[in-house]
C-alpha positions in Angstrom: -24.0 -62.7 -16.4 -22.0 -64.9 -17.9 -22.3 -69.2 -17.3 -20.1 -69.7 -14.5 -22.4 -67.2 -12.6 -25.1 -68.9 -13.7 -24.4 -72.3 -12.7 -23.0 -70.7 -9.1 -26.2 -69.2 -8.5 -28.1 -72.3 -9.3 -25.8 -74.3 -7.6 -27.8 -73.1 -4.0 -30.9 -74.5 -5.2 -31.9 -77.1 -2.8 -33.7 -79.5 -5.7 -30.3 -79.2 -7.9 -29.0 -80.1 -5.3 -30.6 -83.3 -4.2 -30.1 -83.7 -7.9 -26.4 -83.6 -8.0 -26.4 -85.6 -5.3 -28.5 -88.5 -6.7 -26.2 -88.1 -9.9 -23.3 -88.2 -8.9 -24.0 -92.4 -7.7 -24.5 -93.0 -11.4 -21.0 -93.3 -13.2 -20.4 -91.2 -16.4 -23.2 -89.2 -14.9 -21.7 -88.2 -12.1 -18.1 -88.0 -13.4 -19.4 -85.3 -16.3 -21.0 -83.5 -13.2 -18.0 -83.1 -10.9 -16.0 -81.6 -13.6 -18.8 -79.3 -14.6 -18.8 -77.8 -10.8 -15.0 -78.3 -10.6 -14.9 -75.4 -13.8 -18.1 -73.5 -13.1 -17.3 -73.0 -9.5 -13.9 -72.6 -7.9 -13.1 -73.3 -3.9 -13.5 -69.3 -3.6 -16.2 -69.0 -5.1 -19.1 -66.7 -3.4 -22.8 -66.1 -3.7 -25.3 -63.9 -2.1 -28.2 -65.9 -1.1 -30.7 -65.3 1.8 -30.8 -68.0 4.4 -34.3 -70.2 4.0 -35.6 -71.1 7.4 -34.4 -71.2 11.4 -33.4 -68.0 13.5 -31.3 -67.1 10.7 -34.5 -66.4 7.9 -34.4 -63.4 5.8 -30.1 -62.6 6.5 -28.2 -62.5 3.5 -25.0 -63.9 3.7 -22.2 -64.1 0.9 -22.0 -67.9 1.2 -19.6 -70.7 -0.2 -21.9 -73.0 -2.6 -19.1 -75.6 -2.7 -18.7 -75.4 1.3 -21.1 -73.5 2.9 -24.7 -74.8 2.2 -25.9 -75.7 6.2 -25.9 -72.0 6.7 -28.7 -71.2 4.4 -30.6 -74.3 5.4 -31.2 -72.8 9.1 -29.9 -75.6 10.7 -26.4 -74.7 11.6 -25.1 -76.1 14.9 -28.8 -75.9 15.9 -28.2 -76.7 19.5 -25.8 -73.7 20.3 -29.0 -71.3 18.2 -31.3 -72.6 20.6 -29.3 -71.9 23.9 -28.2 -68.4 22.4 -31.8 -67.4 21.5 -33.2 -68.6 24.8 -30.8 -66.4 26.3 -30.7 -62.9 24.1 -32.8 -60.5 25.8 -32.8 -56.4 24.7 -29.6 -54.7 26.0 -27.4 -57.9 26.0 -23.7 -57.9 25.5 -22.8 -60.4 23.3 -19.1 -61.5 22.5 -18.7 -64.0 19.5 -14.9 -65.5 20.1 -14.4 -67.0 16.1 -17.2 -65.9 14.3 -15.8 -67.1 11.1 -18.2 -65.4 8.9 -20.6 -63.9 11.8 -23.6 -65.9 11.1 -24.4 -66.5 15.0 -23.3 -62.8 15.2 -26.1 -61.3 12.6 -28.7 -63.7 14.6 -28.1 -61.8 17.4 -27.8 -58.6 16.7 -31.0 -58.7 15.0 -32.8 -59.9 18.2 -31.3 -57.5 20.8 -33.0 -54.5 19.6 -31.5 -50.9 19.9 -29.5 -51.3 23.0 -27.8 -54.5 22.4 -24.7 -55.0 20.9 -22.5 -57.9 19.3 -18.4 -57.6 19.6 -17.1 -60.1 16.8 -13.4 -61.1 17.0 -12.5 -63.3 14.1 -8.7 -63.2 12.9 -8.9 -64.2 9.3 -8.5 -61.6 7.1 -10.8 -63.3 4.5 -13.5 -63.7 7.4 -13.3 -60.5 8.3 -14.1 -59.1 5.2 -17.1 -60.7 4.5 -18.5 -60.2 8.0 -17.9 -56.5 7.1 -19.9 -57.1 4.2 -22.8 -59.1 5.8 -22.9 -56.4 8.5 -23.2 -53.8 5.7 -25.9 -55.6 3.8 -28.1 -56.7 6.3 -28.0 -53.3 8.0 -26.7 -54.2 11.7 -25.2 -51.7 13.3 -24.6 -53.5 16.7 -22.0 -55.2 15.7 -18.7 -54.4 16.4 -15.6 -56.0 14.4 -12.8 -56.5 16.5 -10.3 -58.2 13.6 -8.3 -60.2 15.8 -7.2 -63.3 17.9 -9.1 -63.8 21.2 -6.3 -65.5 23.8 -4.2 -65.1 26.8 -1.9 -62.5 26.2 -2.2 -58.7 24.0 0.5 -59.2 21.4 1.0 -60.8 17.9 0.5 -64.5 17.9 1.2 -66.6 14.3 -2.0 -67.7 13.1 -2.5 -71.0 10.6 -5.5 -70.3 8.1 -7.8 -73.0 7.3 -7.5 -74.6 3.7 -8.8 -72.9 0.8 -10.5 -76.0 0.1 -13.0 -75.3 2.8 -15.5 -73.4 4.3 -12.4 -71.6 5.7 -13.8 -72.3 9.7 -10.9 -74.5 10.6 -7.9 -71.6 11.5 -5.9 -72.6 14.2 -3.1 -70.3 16.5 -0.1 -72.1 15.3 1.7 -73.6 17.5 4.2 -75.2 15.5 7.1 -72.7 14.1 7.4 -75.2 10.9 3.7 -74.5 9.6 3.9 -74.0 6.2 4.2 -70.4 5.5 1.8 -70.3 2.7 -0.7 -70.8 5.0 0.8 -69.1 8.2 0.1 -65.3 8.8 0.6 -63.0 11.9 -2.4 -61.7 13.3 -3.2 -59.5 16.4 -4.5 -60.7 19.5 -6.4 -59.8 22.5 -7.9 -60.7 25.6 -11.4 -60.4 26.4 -11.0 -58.6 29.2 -8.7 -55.7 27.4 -11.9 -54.9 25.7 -14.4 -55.2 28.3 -12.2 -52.8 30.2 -13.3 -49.9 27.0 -16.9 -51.4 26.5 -19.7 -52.9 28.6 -19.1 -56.1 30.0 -20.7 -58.9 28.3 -24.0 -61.1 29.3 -23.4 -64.1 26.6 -20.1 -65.8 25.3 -19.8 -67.5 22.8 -16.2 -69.4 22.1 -15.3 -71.4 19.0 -11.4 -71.2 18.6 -10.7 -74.7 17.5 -8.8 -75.9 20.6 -7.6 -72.7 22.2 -10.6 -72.5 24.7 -8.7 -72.3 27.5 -6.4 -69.6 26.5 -9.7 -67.0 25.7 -10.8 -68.1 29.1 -7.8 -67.4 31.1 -7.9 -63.7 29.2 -10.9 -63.3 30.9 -10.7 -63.6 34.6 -11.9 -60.6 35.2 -14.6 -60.7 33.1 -16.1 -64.3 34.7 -15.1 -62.6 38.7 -17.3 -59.9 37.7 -19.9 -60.3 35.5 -20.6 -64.0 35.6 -21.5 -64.2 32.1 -23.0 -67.4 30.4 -21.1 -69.2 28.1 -21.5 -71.4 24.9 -18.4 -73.0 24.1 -17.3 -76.0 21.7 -14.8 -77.9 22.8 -12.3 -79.6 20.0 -10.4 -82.4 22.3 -10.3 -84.1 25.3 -7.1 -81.8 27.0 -9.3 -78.9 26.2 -12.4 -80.7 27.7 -10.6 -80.7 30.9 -9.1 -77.4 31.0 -12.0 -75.5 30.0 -14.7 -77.8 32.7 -11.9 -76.9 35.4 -11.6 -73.6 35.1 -15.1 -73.2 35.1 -16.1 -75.0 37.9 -13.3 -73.2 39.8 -15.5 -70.2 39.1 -18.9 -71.6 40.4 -19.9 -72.4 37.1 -22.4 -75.1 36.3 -21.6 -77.1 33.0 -23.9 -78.8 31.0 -22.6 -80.6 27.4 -25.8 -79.6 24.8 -24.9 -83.1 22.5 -25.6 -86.5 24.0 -22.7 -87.9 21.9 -19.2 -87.8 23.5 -17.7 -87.3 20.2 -15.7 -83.9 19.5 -16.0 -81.1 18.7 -18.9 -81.2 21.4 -20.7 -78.2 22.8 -21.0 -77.1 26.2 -23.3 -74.5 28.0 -22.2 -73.0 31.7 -23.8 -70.6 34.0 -23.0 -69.3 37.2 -24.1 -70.6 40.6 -26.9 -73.5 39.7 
């Protein structure tokens, strides 16, 4: 193992890091330090590290140490763990619409038991691999990869990655036919209801698309007629706010937001008939 690993595996270390933190307030201190992580640990860099406490303890994820540390604390988006875990029982469908890495996804699958199952769409390539991996090493065979976009319409759709200089969460349909290239690729998609026609229907949605709410939902119509699924969603902007509260009360849905800020991206939590 040479340095660089060295320093990338310590650089998880929650005391280190309070350390770096504290250090980097102090000048030539802190300069010295930046540059250090800057060589020792590049944006894709990736560790395997076991997340420390919440309903994620004990999963092993191949995490981000420059982007990616609220995963292994437990804490992530702690509202939408509570609603999901309050709400997985044995033998629930669960659809994760933009897993990103799958972390809600490996939660789950390890609390429905034998005859549950977890569908994962996530269109980055680079996500999709290391779900693949995560699925591998934490030996959950109820999930089910599905590498592509969740929306309106079965086709090809241009999809804009998230920078590299991230935690790589932040990909985005493109809508705009100037987005750089570079970062532009053409993915897949699908509608939710294409695979519940092959599959069981789901119990528990969760969406997190990064604006495109409404689109998943309006490739689901007959998923919501039938089934009456609950559904954790997280809303990006206001337009979307709208659309997506709309539709569902439309449907008989009750919504509820699960943040008492108004600020976006907000969460929100709906269920049929209440």
């Amino acid at each position: 193992m040479n340095w660089k690993s060295v320093v990338q595996q310590l650089s998880t270390s929650l005391p280190l890091r309070k350390f770096y933190t504290f250090a980097n307030r102090v000048p030539i201190l802190g300069s010295a330090l930046k540059n250090l992580s800057r060589a020792a640990i590049p944006s894709d860099a990736l560790v395997w590290k076991s997340i420390r406490s919440g309903p994620g303890k004990g999963l092993w994820i191949h995490v981000n140490p420059r982007y990616e540390m609220e995963y292994l604390e437990g804490n992530y988006e702690a509202p939408v763990e509570r609603v999901l875990l309050s709400n997985l029982r044995p033998g629930t469908v669960f659809y994760d619409v933009g897993a990103h890495i799958g972390v809600f996804s490996l939660i789950a699958a390890r609390n429905l038991g034998a005859r549950g199952s977890v569908f994962v769409f996530e269109p980055d390539p680079s996500n999709v691999q290391r779900i693949k991996e995560h699925v591998s090493r934490n030996q959950l065979d109820a999930i089910q990869i599905i590498p592509k976009a969740a929306c309106s319409t079965v086709g090809r759709l241009r999809f804009q990655r998230a920078s590299c200089q991230s935690s790589m969460n932040r990909g985005v349909l493109a809508e705009d036919a100037t987005a750089a290239e570079e970062s532009t690729i053409e993915v897949e998609s699908i509608t939710l209801d294409a695979v519940a026609r092959e599959h069981h229907l789901p119990s528990l949605i969760k969406i997190d698309v990064e604006g495109s709410e409404a689109a998943v939902l309006h490739g689901s119509e007959e998923i919501f007629r039938s089934a009456k699924p609950l559904l954790v969603c997280e809303i990006h902007h206001q337009q979307a706010s709208s659309d997506v509260t709309h539709w569902l009360l439309a449907r008989g849905y009750m919504c509820q937001w699960l943040e008492n800020s108004a600020k976006f991206p907000r969460h929100l939590f709906a269920r049929y008939g209440e």
